[in-house]
C-alpha beads as a LAMMPS data file, in Angstrom:
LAMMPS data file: protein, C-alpha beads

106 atoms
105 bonds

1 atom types
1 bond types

-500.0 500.0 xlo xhi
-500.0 500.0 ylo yhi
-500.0 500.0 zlo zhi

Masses

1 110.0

Atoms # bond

1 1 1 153.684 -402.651 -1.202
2 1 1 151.427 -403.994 1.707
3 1 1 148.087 -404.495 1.786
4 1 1 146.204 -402.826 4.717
5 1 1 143.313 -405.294 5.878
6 1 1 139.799 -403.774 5.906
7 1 1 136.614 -405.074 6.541
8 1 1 133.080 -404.207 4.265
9 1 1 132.150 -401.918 6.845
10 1 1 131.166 -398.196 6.459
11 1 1 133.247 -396.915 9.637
12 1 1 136.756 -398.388 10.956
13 1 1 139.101 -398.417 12.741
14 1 1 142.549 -400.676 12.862
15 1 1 146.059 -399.973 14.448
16 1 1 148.744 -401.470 12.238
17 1 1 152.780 -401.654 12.251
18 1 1 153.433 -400.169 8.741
19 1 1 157.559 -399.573 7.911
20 1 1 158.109 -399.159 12.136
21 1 1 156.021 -396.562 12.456
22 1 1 152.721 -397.377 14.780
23 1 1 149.644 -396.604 13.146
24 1 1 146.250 -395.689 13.804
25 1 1 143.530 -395.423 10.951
26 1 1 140.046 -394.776 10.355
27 1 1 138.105 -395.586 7.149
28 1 1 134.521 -394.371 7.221
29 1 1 131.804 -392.800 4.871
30 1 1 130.530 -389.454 4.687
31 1 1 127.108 -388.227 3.002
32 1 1 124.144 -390.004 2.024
33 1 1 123.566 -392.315 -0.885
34 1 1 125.084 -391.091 -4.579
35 1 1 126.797 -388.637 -2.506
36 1 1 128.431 -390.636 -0.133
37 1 1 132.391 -390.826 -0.025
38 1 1 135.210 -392.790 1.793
39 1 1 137.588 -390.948 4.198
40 1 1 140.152 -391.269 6.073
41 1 1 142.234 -390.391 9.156
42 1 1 145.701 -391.152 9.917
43 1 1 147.984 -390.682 12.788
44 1 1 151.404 -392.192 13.735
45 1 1 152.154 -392.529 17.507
46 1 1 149.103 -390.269 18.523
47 1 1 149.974 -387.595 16.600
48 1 1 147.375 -386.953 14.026
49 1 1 148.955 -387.021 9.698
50 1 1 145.556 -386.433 7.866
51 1 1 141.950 -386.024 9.199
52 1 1 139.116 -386.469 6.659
53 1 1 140.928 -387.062 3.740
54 1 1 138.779 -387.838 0.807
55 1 1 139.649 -391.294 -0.569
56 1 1 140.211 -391.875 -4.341
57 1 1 141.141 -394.632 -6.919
58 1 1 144.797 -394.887 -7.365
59 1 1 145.466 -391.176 -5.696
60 1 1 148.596 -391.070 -3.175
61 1 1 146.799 -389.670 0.085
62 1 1 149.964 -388.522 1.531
63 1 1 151.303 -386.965 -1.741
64 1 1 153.617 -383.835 -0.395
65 1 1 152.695 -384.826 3.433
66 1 1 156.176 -386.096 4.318
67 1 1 157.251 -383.272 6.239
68 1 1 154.630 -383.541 8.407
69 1 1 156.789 -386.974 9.470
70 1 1 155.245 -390.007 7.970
71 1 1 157.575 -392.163 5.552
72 1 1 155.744 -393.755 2.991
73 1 1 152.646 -393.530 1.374
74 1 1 148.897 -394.661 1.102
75 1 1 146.594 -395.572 -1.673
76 1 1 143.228 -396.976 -2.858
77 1 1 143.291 -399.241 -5.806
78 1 1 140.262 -400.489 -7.539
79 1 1 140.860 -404.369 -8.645
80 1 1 138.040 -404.689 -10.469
81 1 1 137.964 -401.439 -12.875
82 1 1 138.481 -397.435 -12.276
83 1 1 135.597 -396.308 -9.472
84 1 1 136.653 -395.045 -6.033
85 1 1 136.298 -396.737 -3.386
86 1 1 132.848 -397.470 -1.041
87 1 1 132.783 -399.492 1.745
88 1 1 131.040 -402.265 0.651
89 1 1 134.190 -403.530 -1.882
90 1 1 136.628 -402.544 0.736
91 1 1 138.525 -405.623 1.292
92 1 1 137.545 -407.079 -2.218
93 1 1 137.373 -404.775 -4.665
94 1 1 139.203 -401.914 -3.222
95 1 1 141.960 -402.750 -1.123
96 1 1 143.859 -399.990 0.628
97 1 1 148.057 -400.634 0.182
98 1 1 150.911 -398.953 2.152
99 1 1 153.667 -397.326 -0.502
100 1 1 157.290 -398.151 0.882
101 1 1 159.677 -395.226 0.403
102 1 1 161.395 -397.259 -2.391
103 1 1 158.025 -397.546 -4.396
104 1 1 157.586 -393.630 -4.529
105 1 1 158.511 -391.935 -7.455
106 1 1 161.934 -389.305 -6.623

Bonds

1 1 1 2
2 1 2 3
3 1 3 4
4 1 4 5
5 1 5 6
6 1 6 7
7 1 7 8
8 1 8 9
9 1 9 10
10 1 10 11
11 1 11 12
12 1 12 13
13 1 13 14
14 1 14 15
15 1 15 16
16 1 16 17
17 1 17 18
18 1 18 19
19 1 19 20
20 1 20 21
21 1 21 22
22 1 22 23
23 1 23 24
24 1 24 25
25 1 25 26
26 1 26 27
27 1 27 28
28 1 28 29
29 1 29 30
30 1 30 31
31 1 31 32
32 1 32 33
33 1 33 34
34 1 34 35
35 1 35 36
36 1 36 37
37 1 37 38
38 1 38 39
39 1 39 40
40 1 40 41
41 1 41 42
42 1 42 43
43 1 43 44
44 1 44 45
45 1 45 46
46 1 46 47
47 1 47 48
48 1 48 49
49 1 49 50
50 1 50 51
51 1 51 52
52 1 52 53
53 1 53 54
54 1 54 55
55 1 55 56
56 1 56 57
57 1 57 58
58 1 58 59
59 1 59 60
60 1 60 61
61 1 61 62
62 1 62 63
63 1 63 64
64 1 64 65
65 1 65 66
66 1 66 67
67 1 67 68
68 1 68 69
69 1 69 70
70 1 70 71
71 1 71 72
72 1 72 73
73 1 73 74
74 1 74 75
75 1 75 76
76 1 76 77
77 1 77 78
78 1 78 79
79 1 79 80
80 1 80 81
81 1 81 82
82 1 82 83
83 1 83 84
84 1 84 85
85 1 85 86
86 1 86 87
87 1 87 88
88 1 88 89
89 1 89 90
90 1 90 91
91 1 91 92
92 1 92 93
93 1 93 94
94 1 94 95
95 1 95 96
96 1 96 97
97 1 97 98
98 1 98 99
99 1 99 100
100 1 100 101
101 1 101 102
102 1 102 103
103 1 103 104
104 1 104 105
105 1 105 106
């Protein structure tokens, strides 16, 4: 498992190296106040994986998505109790964590 570093914004963006694949994400919040949520968008060498995929506490956001070529897996987990995540824990309370292909269940 590797931990994805985020920053207590509402909207980012990062390019990381995750299992040799390149990359790009974007975490950001949709809606306004009690119905605000966390999204995000993923794409691997420029070629978009997810777009505006709804971010929840321990929920595998690329559950059934490996055909579409990524390896691995992403997740949300909430450190300090059971919530999903908002932006201002990200990096604290909810950290975002890369699944190796070994981690994920057969």
């Amino acid at each position: 498992m590797i931990t994805v570093p985020l920053a207590t914004v509402a909207s980012q963006t990062l390019t990381i190296n995750l299992n040799n694949q390149s990359c790009q994400l974007a975490v950001y919040t949709l809606g306004l106040d009690a119905d605000a949520h966390l999204y995000l968008d993923l794409s691997v060498a420029g070629v978009p994986i997810l777009n505006t995929k709804i971010c929840r506490n321990v929920a595998r956001l690329l559950l059934g998505a490996g055909y579409r070529g990524f390896v691995g897996d992403l997740m949300f987990i909430d450190t300090q109790g059971d919530t999903d995540p908002v932006a201002s824990g990200l990096g604290s309370r909810y950290e975002l964590v890369y699944l190796l292909p070994s981690e994920l269940p057969a």
